[in-house]
C-alpha positions in Angstrom: -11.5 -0.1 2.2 -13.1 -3.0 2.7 -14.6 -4.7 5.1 -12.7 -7.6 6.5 -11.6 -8.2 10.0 -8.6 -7.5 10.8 -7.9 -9.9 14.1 -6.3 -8.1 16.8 -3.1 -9.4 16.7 -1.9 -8.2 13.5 0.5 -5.6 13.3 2.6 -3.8 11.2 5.9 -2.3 11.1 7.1 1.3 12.0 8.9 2.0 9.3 6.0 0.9 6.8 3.5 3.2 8.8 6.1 6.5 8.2 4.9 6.1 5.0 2.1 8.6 5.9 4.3 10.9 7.4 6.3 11.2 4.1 3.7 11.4 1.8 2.6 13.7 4.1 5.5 16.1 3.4 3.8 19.6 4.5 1.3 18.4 6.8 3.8 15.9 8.7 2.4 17.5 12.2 -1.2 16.6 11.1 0.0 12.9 10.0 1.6 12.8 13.6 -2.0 14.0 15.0 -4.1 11.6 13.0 -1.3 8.4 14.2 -1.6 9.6 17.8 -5.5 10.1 18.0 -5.7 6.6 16.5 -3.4 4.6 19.2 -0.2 5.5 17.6 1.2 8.2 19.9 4.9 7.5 18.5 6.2 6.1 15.9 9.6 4.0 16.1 10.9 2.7 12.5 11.5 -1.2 14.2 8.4 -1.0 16.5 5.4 -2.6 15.5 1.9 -1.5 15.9 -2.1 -3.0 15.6 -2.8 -3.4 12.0 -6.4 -1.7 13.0 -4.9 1.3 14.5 -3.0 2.3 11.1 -6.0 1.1 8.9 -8.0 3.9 11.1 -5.7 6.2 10.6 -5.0 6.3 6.8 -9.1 6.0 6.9 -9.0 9.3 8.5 -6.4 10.7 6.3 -8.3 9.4 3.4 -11.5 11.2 4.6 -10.1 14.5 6.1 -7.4 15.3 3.8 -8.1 13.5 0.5 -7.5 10.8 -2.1 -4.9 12.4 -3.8 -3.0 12.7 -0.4 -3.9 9.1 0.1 -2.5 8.1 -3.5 1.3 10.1 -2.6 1.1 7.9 1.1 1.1 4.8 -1.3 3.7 6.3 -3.0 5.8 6.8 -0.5 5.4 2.7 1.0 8.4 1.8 -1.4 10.8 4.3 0.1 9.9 3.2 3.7 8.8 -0.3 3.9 11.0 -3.0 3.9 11.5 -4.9 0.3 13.0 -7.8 -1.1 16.5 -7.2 -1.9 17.3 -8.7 -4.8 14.4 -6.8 -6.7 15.9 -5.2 -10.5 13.2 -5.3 -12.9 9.4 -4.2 -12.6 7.7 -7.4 -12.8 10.0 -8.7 -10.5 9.0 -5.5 -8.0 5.3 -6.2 -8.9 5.3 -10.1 -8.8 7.4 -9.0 -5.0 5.0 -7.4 -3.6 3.0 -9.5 -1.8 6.1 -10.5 -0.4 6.9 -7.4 0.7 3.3 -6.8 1.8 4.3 -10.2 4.6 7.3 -8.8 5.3 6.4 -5.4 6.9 2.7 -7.3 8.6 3.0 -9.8 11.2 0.5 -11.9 13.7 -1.3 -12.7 10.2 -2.3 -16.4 9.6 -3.7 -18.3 6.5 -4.4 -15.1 4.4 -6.6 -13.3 6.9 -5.4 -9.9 5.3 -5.2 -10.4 2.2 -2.4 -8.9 -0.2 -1.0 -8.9 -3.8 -1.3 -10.7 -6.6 0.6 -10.2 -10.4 -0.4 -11.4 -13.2 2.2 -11.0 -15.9 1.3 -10.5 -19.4 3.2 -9.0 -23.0 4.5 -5.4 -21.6 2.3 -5.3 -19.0 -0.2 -7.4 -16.2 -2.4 -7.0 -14.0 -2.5 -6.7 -10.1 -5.4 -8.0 -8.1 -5.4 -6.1 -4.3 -7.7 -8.2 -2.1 -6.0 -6.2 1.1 -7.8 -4.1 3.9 -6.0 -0.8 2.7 -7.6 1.8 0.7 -7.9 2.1 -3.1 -5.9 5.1 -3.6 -3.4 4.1 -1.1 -2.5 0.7 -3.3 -2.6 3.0 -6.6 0.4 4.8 -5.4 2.3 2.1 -4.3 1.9 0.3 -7.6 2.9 3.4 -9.5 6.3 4.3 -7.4 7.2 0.5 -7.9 6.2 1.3 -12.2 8.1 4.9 -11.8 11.3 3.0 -9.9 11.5 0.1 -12.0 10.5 1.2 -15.5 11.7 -0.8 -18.1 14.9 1.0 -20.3 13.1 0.2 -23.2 9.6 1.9 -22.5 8.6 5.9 -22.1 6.7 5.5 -19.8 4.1 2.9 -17.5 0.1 3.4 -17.3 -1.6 2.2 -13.9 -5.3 2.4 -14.2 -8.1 1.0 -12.1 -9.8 -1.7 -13.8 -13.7 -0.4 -14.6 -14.7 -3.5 -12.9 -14.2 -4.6 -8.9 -13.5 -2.2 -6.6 -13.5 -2.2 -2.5 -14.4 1.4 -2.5 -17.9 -0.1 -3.5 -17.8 -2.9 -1.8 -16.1 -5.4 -3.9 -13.7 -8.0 -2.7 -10.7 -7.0 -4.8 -9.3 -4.4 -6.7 -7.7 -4.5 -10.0 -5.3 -2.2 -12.0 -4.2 -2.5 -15.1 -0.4 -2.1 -15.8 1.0 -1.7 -19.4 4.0 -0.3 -20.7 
């Protein structure tokens, strides 16, 4: 993650947080734990909660449990957070997601936590994350939205971290790659 400040009055919405609980399929009591030790003692799918408070905790899931548990959170974001409707193709679903990213985050004002940006390109693009969440965390979200909305006429989508740029290490952004 990186390190921006998150202003107090951000939040985000319930049903965007159960995210970790899903992707958290045999360990759902430990995802409960982690929410509740961090200033989320329940979790109601319309409530909303401090943006800090869930950054914290899918911090500490990232460093107790691992990044591949962190990567199958974000995987689980499209299933619980709330989405544009009219979504039906995969660069529509990627060029959506900052939208999406505004709709389930609130008490946010000129930018101050970042989000998404897509840049299209000839079977493919690439999608800039300048957000406080983790790496591995905006890897799977990006590759349930490519696994979801996979074009009909391609086998299959590659999401890779662009060599360049990363949070993790203290960069500003990070990039992935997107081809199919």
């Amino acid at each position: 993650m990186n390190n921006r400040v998150i202003p107090p009055e951000v939040q985000v919405l319930g049903q965007s947080i159960m995210a970790m609980v899903g992707g958290m399929e045999l360990l759902k009591s430990r995802a409960m734990k982690i929410l509740a030790e961090n200033g989320i003692p329940t979790l109601e799918p319309q409530g909303w909660y401090p943006m800090r408070n869930a950054l914290t905790a899918i911090g500490s899931i990232e460093q107790k449990i691992g990044p591949v548990t962190m990567r199958a959170v974000g995987r689980k974001v499209p299933e619980h957070a709330k989405f544009p409707p009219e979504i039906r193709t995969l660069e529509e679903a990627l060029s959506a997601l900052n939208v999406a990213y505004q709709m389930n985050h609130r008490g946010q004002q000129s930018g101050n936590i970042g989000g998404y940006r897509f840049e299209t390109a000839p079977h493919g693009g690439r999608m800039i994350c300048d957000n406080p969440y983790p790496c591995n965390f905006d890897h799977g979200i990006i590759e349930a939205l490519c696994e979801r909305f996979r074009p009909k006429d391609a086998m299959w989508v590659r999401v890779e971290h662009a060599p360049l740029g990363c949070r993790q290490k203290g960069g500003l952004d990070c990039t992935y790659l997107i081809s199919w």
